[in-house]
Every structure is written in structure tokens, then in C-alpha cells.
C-alpha positions as CSV (number, residue, x, y, z in Angstrom):
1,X,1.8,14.1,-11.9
2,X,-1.0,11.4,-10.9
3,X,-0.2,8.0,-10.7
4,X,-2.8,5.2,-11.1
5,X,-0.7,1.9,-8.5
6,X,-1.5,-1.6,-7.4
7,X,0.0,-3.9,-5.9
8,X,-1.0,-7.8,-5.9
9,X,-0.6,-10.8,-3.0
10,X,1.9,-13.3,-4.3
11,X,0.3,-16.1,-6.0
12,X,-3.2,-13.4,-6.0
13,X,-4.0,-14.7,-2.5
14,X,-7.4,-13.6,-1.1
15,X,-6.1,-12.3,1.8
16,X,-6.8,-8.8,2.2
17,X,-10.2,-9.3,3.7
18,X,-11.2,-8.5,7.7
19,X,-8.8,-8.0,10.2
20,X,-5.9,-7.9,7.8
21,X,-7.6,-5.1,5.5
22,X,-8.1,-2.7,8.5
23,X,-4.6,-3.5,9.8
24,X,-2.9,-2.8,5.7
25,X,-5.7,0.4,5.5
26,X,-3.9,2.3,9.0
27,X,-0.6,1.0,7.7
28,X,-1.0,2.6,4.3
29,X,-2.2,5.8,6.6
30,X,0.8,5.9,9.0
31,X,3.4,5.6,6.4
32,X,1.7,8.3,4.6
33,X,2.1,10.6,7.3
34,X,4.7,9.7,8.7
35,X,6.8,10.4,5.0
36,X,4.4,13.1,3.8
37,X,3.2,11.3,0.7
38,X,0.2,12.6,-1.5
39,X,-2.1,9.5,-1.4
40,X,-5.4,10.9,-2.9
41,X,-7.6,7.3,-2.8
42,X,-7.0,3.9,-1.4
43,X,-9.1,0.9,-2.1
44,X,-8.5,-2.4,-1.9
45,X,-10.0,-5.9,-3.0
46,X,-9.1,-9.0,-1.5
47,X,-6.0,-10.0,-3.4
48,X,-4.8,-6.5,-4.0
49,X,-3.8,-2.7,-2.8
50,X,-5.0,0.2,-5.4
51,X,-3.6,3.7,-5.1
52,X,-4.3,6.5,-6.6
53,X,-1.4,8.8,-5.8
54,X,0.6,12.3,-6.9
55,X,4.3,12.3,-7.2
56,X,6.9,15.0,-8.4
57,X,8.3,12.4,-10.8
58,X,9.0,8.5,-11.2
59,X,12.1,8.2,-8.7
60,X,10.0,9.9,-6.0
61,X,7.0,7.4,-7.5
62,X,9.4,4.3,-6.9
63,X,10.7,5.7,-3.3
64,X,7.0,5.8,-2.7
65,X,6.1,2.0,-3.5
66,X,9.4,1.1,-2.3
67,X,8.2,1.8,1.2
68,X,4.9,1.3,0.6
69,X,5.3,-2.2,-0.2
70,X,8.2,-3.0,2.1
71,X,6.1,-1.9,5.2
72,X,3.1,-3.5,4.3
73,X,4.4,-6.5,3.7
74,X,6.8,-6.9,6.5
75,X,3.7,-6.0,8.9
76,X,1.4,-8.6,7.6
77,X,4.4,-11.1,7.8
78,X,4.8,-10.2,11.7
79,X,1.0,-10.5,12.1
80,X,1.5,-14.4,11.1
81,X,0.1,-14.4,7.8
């Protein structure tokens, strides 16, 4: 199945612009191949992550986003952001 994910900043701050959208862009890459996810498009605005991914079914969908997210956002917290 295809699945049609976003994720938003907290409070929809415009963050995700320069440095910090290259750094989330090779995150997004490295967890995908480092857990073998199907990601088949990433874009992103600057107060939000869009994903258009393929899953077996919604527990592997939520494992996906789980780690997605937790990653991501532990990252850009080390950064200092």
C-alpha cells in the first residue's frame, strides 16, 4: 500500500529552510537505508516533512514514522535548533 505522510514543526515553525533542510533531507536518506524503508518522494516546505511512502500495512507504517520522526527530531535538537 502507498501512503501519503507529513509531519509538521511544533507550533508550524519555519524552520526547515537552508542548512537545516539539507541536514533533515540526508537524515531522511540514511534512516531509509539504513532500515530498508520504501520512501518513493520526499519534499519539504519550510514548516513541514512530506512523504510519499509504501508500507506492507499500518503497524509497519507507524514503525516507519516512529523512527522517522524520532531521528529527525533528536538530530535537529543536537544541531541547537
Amino acid at each position: 500500500m502507498y501512503y501519503d505522510a507529513w509531519f509538521i514543526t511544533k507550533y508550524r515553525k519555519k524552520i526547515l529552510y537552508g542548512e537545516v533542510e539539507k541536514n533533515k533531507r540526508v537524515t531522511v536518506r540514511e534512516i531509509v537505508l539504513r532500515k530498508k524503508y520504501r520512501i518513493l518522494r520526499v519534499a519539504m516546505g519550510v514548516d513541514h516533512l512530506h512523504l510519499l511512502l509504501e508500507a506492507k500495512n499500518r503497524k509497519c507504517l507507524a514503525d516507519m514514522m516512529r523512527v522517522i520522526k524520532a531521528v529527525t527530531s533528536w538530530k535537529l535538537r543536537k544541531s541547537g535548533l
